[in-house]
LOKELO-793269 format. One record per residue (C-alpha): residue number from 1; residue in three letters; chain; x, y, z. Coordinates in nm, 4 decimals. Example, Ala and Ser with C-alpha at 12.3 -4.5 7.8 and 13.67 -1.06 7.14 Angstrom:
# residues 2
<1 "ALA" "A" <1.2300 -0.4500 0.7800>>
<2 "SER" "A" <1.3670 -0.1060 0.7140>>
***
This chain:
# residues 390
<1 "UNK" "A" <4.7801 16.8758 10.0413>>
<2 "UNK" "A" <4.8100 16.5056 10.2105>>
<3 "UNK" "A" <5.0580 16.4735 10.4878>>
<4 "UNK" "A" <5.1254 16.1982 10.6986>>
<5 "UNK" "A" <5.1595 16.2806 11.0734>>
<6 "UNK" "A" <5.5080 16.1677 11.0743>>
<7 "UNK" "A" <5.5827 16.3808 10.8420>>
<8 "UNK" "A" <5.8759 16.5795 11.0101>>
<9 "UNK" "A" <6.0617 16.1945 11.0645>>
<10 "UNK" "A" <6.0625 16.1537 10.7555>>
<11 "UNK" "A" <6.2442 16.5192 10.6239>>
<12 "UNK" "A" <6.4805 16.4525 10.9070>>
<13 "UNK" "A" <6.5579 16.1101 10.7614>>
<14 "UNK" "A" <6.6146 16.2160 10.4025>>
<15 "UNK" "A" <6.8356 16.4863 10.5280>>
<16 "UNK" "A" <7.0576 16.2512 10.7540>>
<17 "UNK" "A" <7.0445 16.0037 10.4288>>
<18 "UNK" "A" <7.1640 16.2849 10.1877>>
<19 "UNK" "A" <7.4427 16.4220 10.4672>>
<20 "UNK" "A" <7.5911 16.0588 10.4586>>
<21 "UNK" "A" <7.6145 16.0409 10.0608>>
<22 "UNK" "A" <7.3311 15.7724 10.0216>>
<23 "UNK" "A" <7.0963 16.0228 9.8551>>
<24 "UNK" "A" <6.9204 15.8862 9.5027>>
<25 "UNK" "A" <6.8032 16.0763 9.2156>>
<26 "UNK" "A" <6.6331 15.9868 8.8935>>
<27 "UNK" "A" <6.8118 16.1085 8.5886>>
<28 "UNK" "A" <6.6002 16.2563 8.2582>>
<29 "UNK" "A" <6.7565 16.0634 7.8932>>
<30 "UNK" "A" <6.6419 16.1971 7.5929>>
<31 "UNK" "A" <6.6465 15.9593 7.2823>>
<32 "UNK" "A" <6.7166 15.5727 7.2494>>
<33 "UNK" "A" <6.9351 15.3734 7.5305>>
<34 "UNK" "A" <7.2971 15.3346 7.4338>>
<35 "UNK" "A" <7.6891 15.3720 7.4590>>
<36 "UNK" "A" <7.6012 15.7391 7.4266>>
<37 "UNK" "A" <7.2819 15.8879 7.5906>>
<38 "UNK" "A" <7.1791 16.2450 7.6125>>
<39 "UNK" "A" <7.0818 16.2605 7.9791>>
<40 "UNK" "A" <6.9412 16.5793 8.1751>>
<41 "UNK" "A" <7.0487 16.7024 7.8459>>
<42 "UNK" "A" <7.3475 16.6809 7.8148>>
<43 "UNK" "A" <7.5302 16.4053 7.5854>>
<44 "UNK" "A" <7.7630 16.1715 7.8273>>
<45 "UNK" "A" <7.9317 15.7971 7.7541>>
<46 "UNK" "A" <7.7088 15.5427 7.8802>>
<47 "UNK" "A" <7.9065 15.2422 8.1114>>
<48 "UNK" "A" <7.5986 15.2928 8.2850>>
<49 "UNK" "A" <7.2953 15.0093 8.1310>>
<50 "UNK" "A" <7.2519 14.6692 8.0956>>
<51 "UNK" "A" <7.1559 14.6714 7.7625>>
<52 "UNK" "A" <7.4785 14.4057 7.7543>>
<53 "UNK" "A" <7.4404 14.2999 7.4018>>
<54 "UNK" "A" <7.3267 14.6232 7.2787>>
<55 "UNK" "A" <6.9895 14.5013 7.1439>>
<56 "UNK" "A" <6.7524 14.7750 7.3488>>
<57 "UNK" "A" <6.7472 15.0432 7.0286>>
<58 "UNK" "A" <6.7865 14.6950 6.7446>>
<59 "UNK" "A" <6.5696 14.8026 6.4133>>
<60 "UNK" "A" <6.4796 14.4475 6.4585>>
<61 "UNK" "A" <6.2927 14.5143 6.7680>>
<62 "UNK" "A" <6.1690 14.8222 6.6760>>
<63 "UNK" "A" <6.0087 14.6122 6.3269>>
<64 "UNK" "A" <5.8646 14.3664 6.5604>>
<65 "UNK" "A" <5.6818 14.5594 6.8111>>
<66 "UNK" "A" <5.5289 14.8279 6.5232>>
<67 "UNK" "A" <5.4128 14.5598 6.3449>>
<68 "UNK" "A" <5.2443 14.3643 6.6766>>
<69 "UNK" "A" <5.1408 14.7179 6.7779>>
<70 "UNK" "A" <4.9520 14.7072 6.4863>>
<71 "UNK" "A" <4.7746 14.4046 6.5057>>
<72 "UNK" "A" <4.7207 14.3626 6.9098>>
<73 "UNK" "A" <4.6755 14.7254 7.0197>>
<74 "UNK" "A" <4.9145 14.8686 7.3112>>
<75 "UNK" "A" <4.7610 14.7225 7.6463>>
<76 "UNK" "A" <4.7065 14.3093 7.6535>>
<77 "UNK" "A" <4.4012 14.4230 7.8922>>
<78 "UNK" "A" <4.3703 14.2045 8.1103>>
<79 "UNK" "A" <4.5644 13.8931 8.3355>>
<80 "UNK" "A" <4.7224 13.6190 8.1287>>
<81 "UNK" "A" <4.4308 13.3939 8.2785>>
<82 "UNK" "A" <4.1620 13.6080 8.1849>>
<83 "UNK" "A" <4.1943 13.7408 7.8189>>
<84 "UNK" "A" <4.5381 13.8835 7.8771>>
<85 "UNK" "A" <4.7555 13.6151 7.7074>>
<86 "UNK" "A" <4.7938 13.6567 7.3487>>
<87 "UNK" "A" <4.9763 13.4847 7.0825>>
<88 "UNK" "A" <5.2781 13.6228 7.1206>>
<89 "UNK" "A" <5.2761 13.5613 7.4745>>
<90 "UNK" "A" <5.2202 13.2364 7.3517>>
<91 "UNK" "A" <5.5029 13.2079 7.0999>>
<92 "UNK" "A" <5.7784 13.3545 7.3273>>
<93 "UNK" "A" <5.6919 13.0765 7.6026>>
<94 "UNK" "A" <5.7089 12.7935 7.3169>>
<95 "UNK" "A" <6.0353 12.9082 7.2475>>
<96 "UNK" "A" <6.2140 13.0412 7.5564>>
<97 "UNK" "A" <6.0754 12.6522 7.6615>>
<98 "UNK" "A" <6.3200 12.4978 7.3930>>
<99 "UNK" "A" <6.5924 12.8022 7.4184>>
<100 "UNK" "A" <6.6504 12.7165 7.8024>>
<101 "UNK" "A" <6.6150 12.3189 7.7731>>
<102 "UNK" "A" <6.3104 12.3547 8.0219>>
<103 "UNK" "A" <5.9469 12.1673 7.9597>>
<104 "UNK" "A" <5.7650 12.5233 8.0524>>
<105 "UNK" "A" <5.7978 12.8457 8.0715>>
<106 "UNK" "A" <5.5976 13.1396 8.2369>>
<107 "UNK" "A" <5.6092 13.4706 8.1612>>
<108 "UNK" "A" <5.5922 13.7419 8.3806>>
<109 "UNK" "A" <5.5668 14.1428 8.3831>>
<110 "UNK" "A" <5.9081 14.1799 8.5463>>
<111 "UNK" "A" <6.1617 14.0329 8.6831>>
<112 "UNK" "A" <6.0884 14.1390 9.0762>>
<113 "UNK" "A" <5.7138 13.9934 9.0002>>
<114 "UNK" "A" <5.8703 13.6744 8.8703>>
<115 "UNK" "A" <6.1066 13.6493 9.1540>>
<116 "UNK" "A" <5.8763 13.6892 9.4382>>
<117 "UNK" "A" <5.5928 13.4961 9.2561>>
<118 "UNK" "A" <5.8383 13.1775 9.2166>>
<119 "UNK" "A" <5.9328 13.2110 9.5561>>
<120 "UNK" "A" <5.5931 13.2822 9.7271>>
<121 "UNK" "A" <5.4311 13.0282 9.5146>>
<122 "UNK" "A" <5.6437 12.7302 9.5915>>
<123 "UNK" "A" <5.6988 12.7655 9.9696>>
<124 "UNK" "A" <5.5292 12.7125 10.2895>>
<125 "UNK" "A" <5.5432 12.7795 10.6172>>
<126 "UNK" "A" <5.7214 12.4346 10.7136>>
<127 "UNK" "A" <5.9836 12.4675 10.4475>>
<128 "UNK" "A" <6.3291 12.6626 10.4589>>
<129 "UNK" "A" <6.4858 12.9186 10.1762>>
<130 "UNK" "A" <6.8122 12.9501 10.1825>>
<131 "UNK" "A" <6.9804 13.2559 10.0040>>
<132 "UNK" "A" <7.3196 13.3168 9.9655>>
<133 "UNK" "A" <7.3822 13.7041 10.1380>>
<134 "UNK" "A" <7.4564 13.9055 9.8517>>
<135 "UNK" "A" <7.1499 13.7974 9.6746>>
<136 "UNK" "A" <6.8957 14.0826 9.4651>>
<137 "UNK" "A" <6.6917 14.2496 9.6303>>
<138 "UNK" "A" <6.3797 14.0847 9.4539>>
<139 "UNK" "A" <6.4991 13.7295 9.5843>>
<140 "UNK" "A" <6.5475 13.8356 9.9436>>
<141 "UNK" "A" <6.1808 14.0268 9.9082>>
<142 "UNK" "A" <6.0323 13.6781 9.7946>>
<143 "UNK" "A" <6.1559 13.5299 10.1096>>
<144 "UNK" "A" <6.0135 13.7839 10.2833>>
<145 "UNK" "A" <5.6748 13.7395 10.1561>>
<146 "UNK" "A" <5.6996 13.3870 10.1785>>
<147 "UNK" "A" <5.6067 13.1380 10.5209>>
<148 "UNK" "A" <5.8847 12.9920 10.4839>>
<149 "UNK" "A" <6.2379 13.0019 10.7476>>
<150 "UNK" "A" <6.4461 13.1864 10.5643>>
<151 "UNK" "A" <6.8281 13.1068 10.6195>>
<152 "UNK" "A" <7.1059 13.3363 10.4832>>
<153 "UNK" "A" <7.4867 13.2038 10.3830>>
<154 "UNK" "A" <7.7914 13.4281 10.3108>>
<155 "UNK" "A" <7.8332 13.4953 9.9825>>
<156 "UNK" "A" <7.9549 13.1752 9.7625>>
<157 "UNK" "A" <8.0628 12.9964 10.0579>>
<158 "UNK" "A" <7.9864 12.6546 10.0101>>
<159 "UNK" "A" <8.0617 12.5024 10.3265>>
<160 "UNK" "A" <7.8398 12.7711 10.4809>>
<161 "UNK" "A" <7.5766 12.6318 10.2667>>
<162 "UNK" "A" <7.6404 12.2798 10.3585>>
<163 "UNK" "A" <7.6352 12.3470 10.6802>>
<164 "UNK" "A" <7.2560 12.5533 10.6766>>
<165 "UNK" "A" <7.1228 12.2809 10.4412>>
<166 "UNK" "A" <7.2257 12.0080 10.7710>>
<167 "UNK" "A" <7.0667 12.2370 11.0023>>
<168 "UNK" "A" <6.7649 12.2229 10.8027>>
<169 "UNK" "A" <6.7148 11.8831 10.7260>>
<170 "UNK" "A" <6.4169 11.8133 10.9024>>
<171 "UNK" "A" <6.2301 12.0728 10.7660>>
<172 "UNK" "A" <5.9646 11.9719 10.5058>>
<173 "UNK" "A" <6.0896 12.1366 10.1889>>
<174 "UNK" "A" <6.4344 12.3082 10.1161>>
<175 "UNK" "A" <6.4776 12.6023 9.8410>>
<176 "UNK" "A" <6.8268 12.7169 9.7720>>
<177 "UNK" "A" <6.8411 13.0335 9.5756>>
<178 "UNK" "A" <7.0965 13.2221 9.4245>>
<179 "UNK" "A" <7.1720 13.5074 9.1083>>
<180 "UNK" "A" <7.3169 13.3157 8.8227>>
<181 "UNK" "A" <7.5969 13.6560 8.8074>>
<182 "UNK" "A" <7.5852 13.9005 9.1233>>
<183 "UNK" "A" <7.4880 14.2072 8.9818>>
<184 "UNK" "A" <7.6653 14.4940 9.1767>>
<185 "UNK" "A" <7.9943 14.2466 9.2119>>
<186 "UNK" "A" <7.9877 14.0796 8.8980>>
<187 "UNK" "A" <8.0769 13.7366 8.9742>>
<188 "UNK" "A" <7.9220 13.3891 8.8743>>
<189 "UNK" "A" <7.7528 13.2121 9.0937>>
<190 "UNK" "A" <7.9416 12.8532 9.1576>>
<191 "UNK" "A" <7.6351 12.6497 9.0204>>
<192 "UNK" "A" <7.7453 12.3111 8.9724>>
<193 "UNK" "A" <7.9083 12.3115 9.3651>>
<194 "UNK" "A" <7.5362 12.4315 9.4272>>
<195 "UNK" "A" <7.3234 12.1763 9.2214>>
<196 "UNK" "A" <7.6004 11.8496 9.4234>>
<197 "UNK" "A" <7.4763 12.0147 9.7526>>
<198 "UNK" "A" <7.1460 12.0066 9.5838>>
<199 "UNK" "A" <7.1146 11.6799 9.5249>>
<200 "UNK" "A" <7.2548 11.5592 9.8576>>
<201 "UNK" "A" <7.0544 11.7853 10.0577>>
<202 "UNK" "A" <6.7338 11.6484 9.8908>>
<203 "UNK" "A" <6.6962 12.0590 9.8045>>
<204 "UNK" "A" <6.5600 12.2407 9.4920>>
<205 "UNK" "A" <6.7585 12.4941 9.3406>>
<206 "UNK" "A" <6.6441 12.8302 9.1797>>
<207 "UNK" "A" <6.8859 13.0606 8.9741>>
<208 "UNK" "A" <6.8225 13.4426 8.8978>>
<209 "UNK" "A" <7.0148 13.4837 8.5827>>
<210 "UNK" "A" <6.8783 13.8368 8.4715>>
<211 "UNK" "A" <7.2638 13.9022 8.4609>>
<212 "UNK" "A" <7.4043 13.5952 8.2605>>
<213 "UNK" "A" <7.1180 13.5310 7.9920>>
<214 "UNK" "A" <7.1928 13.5895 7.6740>>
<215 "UNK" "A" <7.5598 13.6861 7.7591>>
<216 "UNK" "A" <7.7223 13.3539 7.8895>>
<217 "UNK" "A" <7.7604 13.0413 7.7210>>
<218 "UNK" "A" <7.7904 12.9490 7.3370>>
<219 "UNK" "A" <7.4579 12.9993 7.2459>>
<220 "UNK" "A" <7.3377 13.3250 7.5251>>
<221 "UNK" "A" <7.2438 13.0115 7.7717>>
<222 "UNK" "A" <7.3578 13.1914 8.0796>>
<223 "UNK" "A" <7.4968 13.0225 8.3881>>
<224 "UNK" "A" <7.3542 12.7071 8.2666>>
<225 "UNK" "A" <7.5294 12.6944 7.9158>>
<226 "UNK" "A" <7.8463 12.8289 8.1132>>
<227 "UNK" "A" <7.8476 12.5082 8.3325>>
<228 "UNK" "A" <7.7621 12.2584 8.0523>>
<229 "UNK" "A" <7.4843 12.1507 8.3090>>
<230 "UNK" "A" <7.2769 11.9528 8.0709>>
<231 "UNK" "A" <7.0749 11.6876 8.3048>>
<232 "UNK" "A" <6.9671 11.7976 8.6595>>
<233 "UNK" "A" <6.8748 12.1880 8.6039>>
<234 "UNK" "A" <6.7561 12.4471 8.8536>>
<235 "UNK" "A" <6.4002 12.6384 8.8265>>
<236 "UNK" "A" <6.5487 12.9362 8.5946>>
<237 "UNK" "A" <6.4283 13.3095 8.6263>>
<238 "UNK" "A" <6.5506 13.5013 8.2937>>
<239 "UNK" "A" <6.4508 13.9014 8.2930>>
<240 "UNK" "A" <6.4338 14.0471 7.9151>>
<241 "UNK" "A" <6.5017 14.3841 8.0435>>
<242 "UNK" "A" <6.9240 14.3462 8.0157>>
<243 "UNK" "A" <7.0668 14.1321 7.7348>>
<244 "UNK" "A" <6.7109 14.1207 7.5778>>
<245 "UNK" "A" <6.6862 14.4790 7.5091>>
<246 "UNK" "A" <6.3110 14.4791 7.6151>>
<247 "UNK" "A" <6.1008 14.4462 7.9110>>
<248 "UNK" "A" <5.9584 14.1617 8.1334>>
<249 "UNK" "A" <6.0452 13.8139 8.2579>>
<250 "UNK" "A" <6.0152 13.4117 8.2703>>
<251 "UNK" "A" <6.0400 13.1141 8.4923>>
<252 "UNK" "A" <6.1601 12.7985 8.2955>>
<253 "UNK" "A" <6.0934 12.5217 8.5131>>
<254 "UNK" "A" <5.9609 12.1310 8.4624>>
<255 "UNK" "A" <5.5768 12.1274 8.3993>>
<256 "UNK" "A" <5.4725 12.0348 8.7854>>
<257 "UNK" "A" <5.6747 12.3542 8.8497>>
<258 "UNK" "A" <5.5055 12.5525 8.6175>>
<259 "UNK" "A" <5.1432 12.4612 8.6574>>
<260 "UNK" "A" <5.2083 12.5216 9.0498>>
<261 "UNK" "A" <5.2998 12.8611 8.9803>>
<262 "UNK" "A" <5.0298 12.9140 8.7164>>
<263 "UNK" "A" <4.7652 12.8110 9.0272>>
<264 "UNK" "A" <4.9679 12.9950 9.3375>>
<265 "UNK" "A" <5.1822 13.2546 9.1986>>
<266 "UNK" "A" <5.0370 13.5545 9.3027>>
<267 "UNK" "A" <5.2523 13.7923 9.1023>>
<268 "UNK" "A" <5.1667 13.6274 8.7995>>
<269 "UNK" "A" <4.7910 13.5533 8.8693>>
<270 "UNK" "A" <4.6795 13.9199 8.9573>>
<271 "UNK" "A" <4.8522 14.1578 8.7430>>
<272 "UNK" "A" <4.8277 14.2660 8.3514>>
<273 "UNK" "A" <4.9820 14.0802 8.1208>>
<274 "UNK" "A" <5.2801 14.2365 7.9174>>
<275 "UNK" "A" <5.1788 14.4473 7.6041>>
<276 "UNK" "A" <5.1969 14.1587 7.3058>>
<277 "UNK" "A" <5.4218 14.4104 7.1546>>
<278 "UNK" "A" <5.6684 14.3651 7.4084>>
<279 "UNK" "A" <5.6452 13.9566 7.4223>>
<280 "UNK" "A" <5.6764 14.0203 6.9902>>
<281 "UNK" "A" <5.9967 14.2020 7.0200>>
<282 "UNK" "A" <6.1354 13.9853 7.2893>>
<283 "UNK" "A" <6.0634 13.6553 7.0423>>
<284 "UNK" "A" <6.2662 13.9027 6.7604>>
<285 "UNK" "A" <6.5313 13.9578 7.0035>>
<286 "UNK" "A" <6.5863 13.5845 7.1395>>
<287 "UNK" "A" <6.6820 13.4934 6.7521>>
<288 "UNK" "A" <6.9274 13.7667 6.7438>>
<289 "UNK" "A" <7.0806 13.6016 7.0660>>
<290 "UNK" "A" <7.0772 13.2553 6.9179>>
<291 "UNK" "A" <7.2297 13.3997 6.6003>>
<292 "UNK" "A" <7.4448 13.6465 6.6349>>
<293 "UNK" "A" <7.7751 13.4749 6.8868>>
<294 "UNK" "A" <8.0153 13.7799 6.7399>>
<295 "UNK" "A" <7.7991 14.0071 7.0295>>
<296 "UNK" "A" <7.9086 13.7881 7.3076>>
<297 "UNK" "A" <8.2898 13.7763 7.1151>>
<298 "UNK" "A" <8.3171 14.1182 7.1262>>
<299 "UNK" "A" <8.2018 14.1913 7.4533>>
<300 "UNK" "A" <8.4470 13.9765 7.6165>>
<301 "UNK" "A" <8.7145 14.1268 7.4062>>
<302 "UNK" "A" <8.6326 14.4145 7.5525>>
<303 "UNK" "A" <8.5973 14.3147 7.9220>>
<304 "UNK" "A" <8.9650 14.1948 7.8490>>
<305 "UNK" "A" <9.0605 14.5653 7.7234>>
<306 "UNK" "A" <8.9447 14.7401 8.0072>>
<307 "UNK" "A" <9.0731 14.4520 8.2501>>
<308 "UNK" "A" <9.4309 14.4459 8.1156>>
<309 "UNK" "A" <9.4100 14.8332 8.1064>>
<310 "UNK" "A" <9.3041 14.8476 8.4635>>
<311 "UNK" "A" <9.5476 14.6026 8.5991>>
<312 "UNK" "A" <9.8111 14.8658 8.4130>>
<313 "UNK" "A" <9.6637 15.1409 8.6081>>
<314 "UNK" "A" <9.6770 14.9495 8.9604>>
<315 "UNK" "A" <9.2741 14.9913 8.9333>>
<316 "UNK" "A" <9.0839 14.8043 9.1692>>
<317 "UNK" "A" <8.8653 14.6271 8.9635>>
<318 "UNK" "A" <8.6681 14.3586 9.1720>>
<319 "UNK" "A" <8.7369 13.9676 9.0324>>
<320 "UNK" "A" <8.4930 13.9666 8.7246>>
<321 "UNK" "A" <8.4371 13.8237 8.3871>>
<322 "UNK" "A" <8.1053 13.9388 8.3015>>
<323 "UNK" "A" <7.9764 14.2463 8.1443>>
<324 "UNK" "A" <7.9443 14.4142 8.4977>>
<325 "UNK" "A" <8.3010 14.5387 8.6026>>
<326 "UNK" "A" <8.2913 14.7106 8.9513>>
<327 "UNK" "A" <8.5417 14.9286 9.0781>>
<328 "UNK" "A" <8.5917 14.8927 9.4525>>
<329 "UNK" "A" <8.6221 15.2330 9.6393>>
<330 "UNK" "A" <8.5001 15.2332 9.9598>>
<331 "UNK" "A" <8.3870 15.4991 10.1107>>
<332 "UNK" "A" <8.0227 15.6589 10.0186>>
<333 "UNK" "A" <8.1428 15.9781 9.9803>>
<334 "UNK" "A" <8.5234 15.8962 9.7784>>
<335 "UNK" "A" <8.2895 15.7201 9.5251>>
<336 "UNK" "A" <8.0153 15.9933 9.4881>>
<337 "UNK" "A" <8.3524 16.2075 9.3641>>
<338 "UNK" "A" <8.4954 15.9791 9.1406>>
<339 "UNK" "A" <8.1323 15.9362 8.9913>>
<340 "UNK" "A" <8.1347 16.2860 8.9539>>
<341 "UNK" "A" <8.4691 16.4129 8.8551>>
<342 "UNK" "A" <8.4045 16.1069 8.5630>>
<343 "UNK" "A" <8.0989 16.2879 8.4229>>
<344 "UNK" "A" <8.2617 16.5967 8.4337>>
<345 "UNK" "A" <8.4699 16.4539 8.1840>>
<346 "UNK" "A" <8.1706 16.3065 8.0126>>
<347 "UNK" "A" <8.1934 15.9671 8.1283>>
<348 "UNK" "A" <7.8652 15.8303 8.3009>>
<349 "UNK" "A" <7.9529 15.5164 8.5298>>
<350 "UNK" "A" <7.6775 15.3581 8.8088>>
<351 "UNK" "A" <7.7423 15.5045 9.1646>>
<352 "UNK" "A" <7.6467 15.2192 9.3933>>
<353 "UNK" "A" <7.6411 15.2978 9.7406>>
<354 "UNK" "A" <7.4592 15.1242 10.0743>>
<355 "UNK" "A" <7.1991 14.9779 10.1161>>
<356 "UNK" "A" <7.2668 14.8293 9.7675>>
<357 "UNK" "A" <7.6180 14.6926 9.8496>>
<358 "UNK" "A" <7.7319 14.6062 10.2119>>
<359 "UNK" "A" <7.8894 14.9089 10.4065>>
<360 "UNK" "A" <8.2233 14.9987 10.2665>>
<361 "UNK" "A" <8.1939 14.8474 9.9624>>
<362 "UNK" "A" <8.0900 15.1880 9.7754>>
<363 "UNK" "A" <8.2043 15.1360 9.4386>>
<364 "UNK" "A" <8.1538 15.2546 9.0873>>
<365 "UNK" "A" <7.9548 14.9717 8.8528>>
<366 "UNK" "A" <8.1238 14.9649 8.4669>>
<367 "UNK" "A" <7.8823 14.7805 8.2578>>
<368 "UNK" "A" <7.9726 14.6957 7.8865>>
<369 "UNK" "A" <7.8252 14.6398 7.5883>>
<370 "UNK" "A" <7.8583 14.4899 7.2806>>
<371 "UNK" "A" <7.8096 14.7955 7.1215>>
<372 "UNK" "A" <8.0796 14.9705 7.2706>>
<373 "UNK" "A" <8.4319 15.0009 7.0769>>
<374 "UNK" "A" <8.7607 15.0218 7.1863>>
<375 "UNK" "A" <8.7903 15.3677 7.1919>>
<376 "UNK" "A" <8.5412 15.4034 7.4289>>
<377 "UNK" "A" <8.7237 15.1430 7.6757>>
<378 "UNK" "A" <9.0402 15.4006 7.5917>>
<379 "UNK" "A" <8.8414 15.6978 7.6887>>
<380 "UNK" "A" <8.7185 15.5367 8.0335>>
<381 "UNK" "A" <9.0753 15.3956 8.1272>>
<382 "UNK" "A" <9.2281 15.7664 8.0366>>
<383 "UNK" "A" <8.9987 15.9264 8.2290>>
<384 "UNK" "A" <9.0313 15.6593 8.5213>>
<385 "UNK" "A" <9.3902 15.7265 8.5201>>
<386 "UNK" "A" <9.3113 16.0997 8.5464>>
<387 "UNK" "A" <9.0373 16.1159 8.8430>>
<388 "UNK" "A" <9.1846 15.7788 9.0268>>
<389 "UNK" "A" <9.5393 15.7288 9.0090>>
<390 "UNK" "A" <9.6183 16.1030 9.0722>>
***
């Protein structure tokens, strides 16, 4: 048996971390991802994904991969620069490049590789990153692993970012960085305040939309499409693993960009490329998004159900018009309850608790999906009213 010699610091750690109501634990689903799961076996109402469009389980997908499964084998076997990068990897880069408006785009495995690749890759020690606070945790890990100063503004605050752009403007290079839509608060990043600072800061912008692709704008453009920004874009990270329905990531980015990342990203230049299978369904999936608008309809019909409900209630729904929909408790412990006393009733929600959120912000994270009905936003809001009002 291996043991490290701190071994006793850490039990006492993960006891003190369980006493306070912090303590994680994976869950076991059975079966396809869903509005209803089967999970450590029993069969619960899922708010609890970000499958937002409700593409994960699609027999479109499923035809897609099978039939690349077929043809390319399971494992690409190797780096996209060695033999790694196969036609479908191809394919889905060709046309994420004309989906996002972008000359390139880059895949990646996931979306924390892609984030701290982009990051890493682009930055040196005499330039500055500046993130706004409430950032993911992938972004704020890039800037980590980066040279680079890293400078930190309050969340949104754009005279807080005006202000650390000044105080950096005799530094070399300047990197702002933000998520497109916040994904434990659900709100939308104000992107077209951000690219004006941008451009008078002499700064580059880069926007995480894992959260917004495929579920904002006309078309599944994201924060981009939302804006109308249609000239001066930022370097865009997309993750297939929500709205998708599959599994990896991009950069979209001009061709300078791109090639940069292609030579220094080290996230991208020493690691596996994706199974083909996965870039085949992705390339299936991205037509759905283009084609079928009634997914994005109907999930904001039903982000207006459960809103109007809650406001009925007196819920405390955080300010949010995306799929995520957080309800603000508090305290650690209140929320690990009202998680609880939900699934009781059959009802899974996300418990998110510190470190993920700042402290006192425990709250529960209601995530929706186009393949939810209105019965199931009934069902939540009845037994909201039950476990939270009285």
């Amino acid at each position: 048996m291996s043991q490290l010699p701190w071994q006793s610091q850490l039990q006492q750690a993960l006891k003190e971390r369980q006493a306070a109501g912090l303590y994680r634990r994976s869950r076991l689903r059975d079966g396809e991802q869903g509005v209803e799961v089967v999970l450590d076996g029993r069969k619960l109402l899922s708010f609890s994904s970000n499958d937002y469009l409700g593409l994960a389980a699609h027999p479109t997908l499923k035809k897609a991969f099978t039939e690349a499964l077929d043809r390319e084998g399971v494992g690409s076997g190797a780096a996209h620069l060695l033999t790694g990068h196969s036609r479908y990897h191809h394919q889905l880069e060709e046309a994420l490049a004309e989906f996002t408006g972008q000359q390139r785009v880059l895949l990646f495995s996931t979306g924390y590789m892609a984030n701290i690749g982009v990051i890493d890759g682009l930055l040196g020690k005499t330039d500055v990153l500046v993130q706004d606070k409430l950032n993911h945790a992938s972004l704020l890990d890039g800037g980590r692993l980066s040279e680079a100063q890293q400078l930190r503004y309050p969340h949104a605050d754009m005279a807080l970012l005006h202000q650390r752009l000044y105080t950096a403007a005799n530094s070399r290079n300047k990197l702002i960085v933000s998520d497109g839509v916040f994904s434990m608060d659900g709100d939308i990043a104000p992107l077209p305040e951000i690219m004006d600072l941008a451009e008078q800061h002499k700064a580059g912008v880069l926007i995480d939309d894992a959260h917004g692709l495929g579920v904002l704008g006309q078309n599944g453009g994201g924060v981009i499409e939302h804006f109308e920004l249609t000239q001066q874009k930022p370097i865009l990270v997309g993750t297939f693993g929500k709205a998708f329905g599959t599994a990896g990531a991009f950069v979209a980015a001009d061709e300078v960009v791109i090639e940069t990342l292609v030579q220094q990203a080290r996230s991208f230049i020493y690691t596996t490329a994706q199974p083909p299978a996965i870039a085949a369904a992705t390339l299936a999936s991205l037509k759905l998004i283009k084609q079928e608008s009634w997914r994005r309809d109907k999930l904001q019909q039903l982000i207006k159900q459960l809103r109007d409900g809650a406001t009925q209630l007196g819920l405390p729904l955080m300010p949010s018009q995306t799929a995520i929909q957080p309800l603000l408790i508090g305290d650690d412990k209140k929320a690990l309850k009202l998680g609880q006393d939900l699934e009781r009733q059959g009802i899974l929600v996300g418990i998110i608790r510190p470190p993920t959120v700042p402290k006192n912000t425990a709250r529960l994270r209601i995530t929706l999906s186009a393949s939810h009905e209105a019965e199931h936003i009934n069902k939540l809001l009845d037994a909201l009213e039950l476990s939270y009002v009285h």
